[in-house]
C-alpha positions in Angstrom: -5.3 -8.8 -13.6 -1.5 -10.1 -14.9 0.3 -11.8 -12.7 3.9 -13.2 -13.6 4.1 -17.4 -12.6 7.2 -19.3 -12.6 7.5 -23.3 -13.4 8.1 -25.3 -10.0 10.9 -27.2 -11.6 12.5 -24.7 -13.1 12.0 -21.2 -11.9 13.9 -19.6 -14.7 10.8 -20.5 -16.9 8.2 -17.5 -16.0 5.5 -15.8 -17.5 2.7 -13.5 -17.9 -0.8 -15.0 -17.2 -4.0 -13.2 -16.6 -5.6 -13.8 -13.7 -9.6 -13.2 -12.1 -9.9 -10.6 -10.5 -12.7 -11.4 -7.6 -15.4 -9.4 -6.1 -14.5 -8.2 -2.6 -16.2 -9.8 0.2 -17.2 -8.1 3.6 -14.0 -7.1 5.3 -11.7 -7.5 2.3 -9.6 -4.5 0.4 -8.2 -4.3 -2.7 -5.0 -3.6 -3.2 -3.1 -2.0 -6.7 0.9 -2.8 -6.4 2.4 0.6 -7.1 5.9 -1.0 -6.9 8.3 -3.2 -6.1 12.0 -5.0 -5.6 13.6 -7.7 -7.2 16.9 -9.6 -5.7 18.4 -12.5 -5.6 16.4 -12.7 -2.3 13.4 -13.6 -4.5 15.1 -16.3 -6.3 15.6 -18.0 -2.6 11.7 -17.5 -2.2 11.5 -19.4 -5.6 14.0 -22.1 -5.1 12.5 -23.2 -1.4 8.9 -22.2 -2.4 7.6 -25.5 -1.3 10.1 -26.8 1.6 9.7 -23.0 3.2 5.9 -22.7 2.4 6.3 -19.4 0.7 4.1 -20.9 -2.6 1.0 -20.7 -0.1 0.9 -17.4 0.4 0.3 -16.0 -3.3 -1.5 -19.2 -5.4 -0.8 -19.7 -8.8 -3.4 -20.8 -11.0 -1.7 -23.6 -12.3 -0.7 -26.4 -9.2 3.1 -26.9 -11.1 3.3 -23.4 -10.7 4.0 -20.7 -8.3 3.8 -16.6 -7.7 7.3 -15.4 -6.3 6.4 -12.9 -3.5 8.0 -9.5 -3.6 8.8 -6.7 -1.2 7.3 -3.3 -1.9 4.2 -1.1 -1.8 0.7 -1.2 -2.8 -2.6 1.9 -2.4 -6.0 0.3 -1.3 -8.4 0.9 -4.5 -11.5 -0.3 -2.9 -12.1 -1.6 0.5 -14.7 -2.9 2.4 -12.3 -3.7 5.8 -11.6 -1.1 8.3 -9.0 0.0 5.7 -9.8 3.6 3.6 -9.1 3.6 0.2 -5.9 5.3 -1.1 -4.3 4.0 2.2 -0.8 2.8 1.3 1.0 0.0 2.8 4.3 -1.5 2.5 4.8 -5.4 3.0 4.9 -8.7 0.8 2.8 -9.1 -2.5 3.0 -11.5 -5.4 4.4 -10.8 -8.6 1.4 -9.1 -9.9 -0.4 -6.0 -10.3 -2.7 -6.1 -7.6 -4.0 -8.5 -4.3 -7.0 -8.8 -2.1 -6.1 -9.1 1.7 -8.5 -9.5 4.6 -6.8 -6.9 7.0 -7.0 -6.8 10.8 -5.9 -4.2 12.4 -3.1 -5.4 15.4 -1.5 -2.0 16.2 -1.6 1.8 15.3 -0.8 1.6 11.1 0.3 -2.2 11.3 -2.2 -4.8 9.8 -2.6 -8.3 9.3 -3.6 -10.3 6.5 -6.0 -12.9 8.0 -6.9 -14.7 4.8 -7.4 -18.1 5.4 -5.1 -19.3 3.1 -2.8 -17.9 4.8 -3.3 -18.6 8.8 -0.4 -20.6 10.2 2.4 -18.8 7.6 4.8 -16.4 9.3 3.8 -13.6 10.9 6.5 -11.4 9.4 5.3 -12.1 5.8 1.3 -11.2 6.7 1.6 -7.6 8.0 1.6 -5.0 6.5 2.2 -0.8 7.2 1.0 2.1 6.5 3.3 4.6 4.7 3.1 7.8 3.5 4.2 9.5 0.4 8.2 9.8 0.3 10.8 10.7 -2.1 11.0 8.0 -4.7 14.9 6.9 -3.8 13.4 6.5 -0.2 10.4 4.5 -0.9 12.7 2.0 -3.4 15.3 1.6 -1.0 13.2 0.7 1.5 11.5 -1.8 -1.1 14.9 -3.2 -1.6 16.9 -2.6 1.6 14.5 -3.5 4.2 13.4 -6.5 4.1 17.1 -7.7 2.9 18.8 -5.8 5.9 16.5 -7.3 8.3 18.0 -10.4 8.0 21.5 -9.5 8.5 20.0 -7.6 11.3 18.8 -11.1 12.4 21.7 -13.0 11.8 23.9 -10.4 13.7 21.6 -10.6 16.7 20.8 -14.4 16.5 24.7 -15.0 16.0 25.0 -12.7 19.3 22.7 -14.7 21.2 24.5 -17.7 20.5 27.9 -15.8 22.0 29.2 -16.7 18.5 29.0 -20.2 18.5 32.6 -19.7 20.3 33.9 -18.9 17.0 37.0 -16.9 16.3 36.4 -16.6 12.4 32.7 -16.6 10.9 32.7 -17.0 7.4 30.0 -15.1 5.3 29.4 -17.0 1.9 28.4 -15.2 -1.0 29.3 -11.5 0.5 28.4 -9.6 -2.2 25.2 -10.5 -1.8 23.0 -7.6 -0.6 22.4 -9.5 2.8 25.6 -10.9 2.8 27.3 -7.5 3.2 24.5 -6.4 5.5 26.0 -9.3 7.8 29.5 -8.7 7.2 28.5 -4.6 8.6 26.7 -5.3 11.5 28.8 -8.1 12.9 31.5 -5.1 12.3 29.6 -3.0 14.4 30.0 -5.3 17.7 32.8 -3.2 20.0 35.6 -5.7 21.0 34.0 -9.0 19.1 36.6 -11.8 19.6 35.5 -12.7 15.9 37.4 -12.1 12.6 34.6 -11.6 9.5 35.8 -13.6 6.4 33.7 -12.5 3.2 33.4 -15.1 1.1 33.1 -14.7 -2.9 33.8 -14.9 -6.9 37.1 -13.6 -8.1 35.2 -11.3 -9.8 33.1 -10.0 -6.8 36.7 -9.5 -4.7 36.8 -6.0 -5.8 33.2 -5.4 -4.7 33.4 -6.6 -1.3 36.4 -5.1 -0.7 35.4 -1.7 -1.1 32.4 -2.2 0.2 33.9 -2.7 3.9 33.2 -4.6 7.0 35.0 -8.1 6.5 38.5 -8.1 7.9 39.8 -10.1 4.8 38.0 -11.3 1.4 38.7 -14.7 0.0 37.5 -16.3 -3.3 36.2 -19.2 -3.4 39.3 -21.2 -5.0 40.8 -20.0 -1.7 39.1 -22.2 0.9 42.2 -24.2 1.7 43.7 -21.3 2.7 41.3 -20.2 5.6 43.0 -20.7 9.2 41.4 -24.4 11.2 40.0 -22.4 14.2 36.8 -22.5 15.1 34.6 -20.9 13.3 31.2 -20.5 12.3 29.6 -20.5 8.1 27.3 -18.4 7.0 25.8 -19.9 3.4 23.9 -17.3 1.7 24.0 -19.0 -1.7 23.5 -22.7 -1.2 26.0 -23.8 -3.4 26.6 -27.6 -2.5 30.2 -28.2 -3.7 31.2 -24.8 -2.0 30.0 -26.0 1.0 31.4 -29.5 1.0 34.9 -27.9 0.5 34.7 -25.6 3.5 33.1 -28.7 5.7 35.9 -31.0 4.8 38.5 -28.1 5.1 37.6 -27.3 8.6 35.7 -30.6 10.0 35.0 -30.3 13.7 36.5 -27.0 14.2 33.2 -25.9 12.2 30.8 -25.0 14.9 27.8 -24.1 13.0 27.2 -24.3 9.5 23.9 -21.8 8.4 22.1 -21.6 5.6 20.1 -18.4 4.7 20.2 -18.3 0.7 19.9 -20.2 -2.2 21.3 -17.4 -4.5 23.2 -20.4 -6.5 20.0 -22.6 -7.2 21.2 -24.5 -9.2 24.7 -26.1 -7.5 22.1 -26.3 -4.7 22.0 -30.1 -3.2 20.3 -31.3 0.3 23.9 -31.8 2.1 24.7 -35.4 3.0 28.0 -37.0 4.9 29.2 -34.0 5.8 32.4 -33.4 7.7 31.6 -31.2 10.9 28.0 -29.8 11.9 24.7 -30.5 9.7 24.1 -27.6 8.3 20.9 -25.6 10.0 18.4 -23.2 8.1 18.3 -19.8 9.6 14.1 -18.9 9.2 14.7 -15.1 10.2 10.7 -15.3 11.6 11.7 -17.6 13.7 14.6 -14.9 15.5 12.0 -12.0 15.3 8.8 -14.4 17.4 11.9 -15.1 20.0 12.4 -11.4 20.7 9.4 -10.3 21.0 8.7 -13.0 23.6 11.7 -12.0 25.1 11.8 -8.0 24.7 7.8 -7.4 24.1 6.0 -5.9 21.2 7.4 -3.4 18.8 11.1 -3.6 20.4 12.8 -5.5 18.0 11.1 -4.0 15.0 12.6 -0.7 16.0 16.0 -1.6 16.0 16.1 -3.2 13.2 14.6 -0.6 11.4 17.4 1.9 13.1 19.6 -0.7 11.8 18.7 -0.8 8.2 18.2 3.0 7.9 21.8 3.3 9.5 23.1 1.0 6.4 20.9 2.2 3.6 22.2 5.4 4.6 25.6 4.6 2.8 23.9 2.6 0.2 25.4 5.2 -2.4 28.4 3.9 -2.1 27.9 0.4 -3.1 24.3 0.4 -4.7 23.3 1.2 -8.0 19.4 1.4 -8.3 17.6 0.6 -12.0 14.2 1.2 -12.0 11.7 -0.2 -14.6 8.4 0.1 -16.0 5.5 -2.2 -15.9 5.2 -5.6 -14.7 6.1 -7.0 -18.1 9.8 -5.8 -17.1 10.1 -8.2 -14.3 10.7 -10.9 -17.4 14.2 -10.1 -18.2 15.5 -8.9 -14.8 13.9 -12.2 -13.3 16.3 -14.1 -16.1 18.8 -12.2 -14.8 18.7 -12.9 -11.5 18.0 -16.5 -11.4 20.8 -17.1 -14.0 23.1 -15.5 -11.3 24.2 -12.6 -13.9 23.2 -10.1 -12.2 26.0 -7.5 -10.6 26.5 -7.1 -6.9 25.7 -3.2 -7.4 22.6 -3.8 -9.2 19.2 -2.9 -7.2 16.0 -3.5 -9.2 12.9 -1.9 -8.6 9.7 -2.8 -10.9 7.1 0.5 -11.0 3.5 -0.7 -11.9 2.5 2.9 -11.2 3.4 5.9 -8.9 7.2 6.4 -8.1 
C-alpha cells in the first residue's frame, strides 16, 4: 500500500514509501481512500504534528517521520466490523491510499475509530460518516470546505462566547487563507456586532480579500503601524513570529487576546517570547465543539455548523478555484507547493485516488 511520509524536521521533504498492508482482525474494516483535499490547513497538521499530537493518529514507519492527515472520503473494501462493505464515509485519513479502522458505531451513520492507538486523541478527528454518492463538485468541496469552515465556524462562536474579548477591532491574520476568510464572513454575519473585522494580508493577496468580502478594511502587512490602539483582539492563522511581534508591540495592552490557529508560514514560525500585551493562546477547535455539546447536547452544534459551511461553500464560486488531480503520486508537487507558501489563495486541491 503507498503511503506519502514527510521528514519531522523539515516537512517540505516527503515521499512515497510502501507500506504493509495487515490482515484485518475481528471488528476491523478496510478502508480504500477514494479522495481527498490538500490546504494549507495540512501544512499546520505537519508543522505542529508532535506539540498537537496529530503524528499519532496515522504512524509512519520511520520514527523521524510522519503521515500528514487529510480530509476526504474513503469506501469500505472489506470489513469484518458492523460496517458493510462499499459503505462510504467521509472523515480524516493519512496520506495514503487506504486505512484500517476499528469502527464503533455512536449514532445513526456516525462512527468511531476505537483503535488503540488512537484512544485519548480528539474526538472530532476519530469519527467518521456515512455519505452517499453526490455530484463530484459537492463531494470535493466538502473535502475541502468542511473541515476548513468548521473552524471559522468555531472561532466565530468561541469569539461570541467570549462577548469579543471587549474588542472593538479583531484582526484576522493571513485572510486569504481559506479559514481566514471563513472567519472574516461569519463574524460578518453577527447583526449589530460592536466589532470592526480587519483582514490581514500580503500586498499581493489585497486584491483577493477584497473581493472576496466580509472584512470592513484590508491591510497588508507593512501596514501594522497604521491599525487604530483600541482594543482589540488577533486572530494568527499563519504563525509568522515577526508578524506577530509587530502587531504585539504596536498595540501592547490594548491587545486583549492574541490566538493562534495556523501555522500556514512554518517557517517564520518561533514559540513567542517577551511579548508586549497577552501570551498568545492556541485555539484547539475540538476543544470549542466538547464545550457545546456539554452545553447544547448531542448533534446540536454539528448541525449548525454544517448549515454554516454549506451557507459559505454556497458562494465558493466566487472566490475558489478547484484543481483536481490524479493519483496519490500527485500529492508530491502540490504538497511542495503548499508548504513553500506558493500556493494562490483561489487554489483548492483535491487528490483522486479513485472514484470522483
Amino acid at each position: 500500500m503507498q503511503q506519502l511520509i514527510v521528514q519531522k524536521a523539515d516537512i517540505r521533504a516527503m515521499r512515497s514509501v510502501e507500506g504493509e498492508v495487515p490482515e484485518l482482525a475481528e471488528g476491523e474494516a478496510r478502508l480504500a481512500i477514494e479522495h481527498f483535499s490538500l490546504t494549507t490547513n495540512n501544512v499546520t497538521y505537519a508543522a505542529t504534528g508532535e506539540v498537537l499530537k496529530y503524528w499519532q493518529f496515522f504512524p509512519a514507519p520511520e520514527a523521524d517521520s510522519g503521515i500528514v492527515p487529510v480530509w476526504g472520503t474513503a469506501r469500505v473494501v472489506e470489513s469484518r466490523a458492523e460496517l458493510g462493505e462499499g459503505t462510504r464515509l467521509y472523515g480524516y485519513f493519512p496520506m495514503a491510499e487506504g486505512l484500517v479502522i476499528r469502527p464503533k458505531p455512536i449514532a445513526p451513520g456516525i462512527y468511531a475509530c476505537t483503535q488503540p492507538h488512537r484512544a485519548g486523541l480528539a474526538a472530532v478527528y476519530n469519527t467518521y460518516t456515512v455519505v452517499p454518492e453526490a455530484p463530484a463538485r459537492e463531494e470535493h468541496l466538502r473535502a475541502l470546505l468542511q473541515p476548513l469552515l468548521a473552524t471559522s465556524w468555531l472561532l466565530a462562536d468561541w469569539l461570541s462566547d467570549n462577548r469579543w474579548f471587549g474588542a472593538e477591532t479583531i484582526i484576522i491574520g493571513s485572510a486569504s487563507s481559506k479559514t481566514g476568510l471563513g472567519l472574516c464572513k461569519f463574524l460578518a454575519e453577527f447583526e449589530a456586532r460592536p466589532f470592526r473585522i480587519v483582514g490581514l494580508t500580503s500586498e499581493r493577496n489585497r486584491a483577493f480579500v477584497e473581493a472576496a468580502g466580509g472584512c470592513d478594511q484590508v491591510m497588508s502587512y507593512d501596514e501594522i503601524a497604521a491599525l487604530p490602539v483600541v482594543p482589540s483582539v488577533y486572530v494568527d492563522m499563519a504563525g509568522n513570529a515577526e508578524v506577530k511581534r509587530v502587531l504585539h508591540t504596536h498595540l501592547g495592552d490594548a491587545l486583549k487576546h492574541s490566538a493562534a490557529v495556523g501555522t500556514s508560514h512554518w517557517e517564520a514560525f518561533r514559540p513567542p517570547s517577551d511579548l508586549p500585551g497577552p501570551k498568545p493562546q492556541f485555539f484547539f477547535a475540538p476543544a470549542q465543539v466538547a464545550k457545546r455539546r456539554e452545553e447544547w447536547g448531542p448533534g446540536v452544534v454539528e448541525r449548525e455548523i454544517t448549515k454554516g459551511w454549506k451557507r459559505l461553500a454556497s458562494t465558493a464560486d466566487a472566490w475558489l478555484d478547484i484543481a483536481v488531480h490524479d493519483g496519490l503520486s500527485a500529492a508530491l508537487p502540490v504538497w511542495q507547493r503548499l508548504a513553500d507558501g506558493q500556493a494562490s489563495p483561489r487554489e483548492g486541491h483535491i487528490i483522486r485516488l479513485e472514484g470522483k
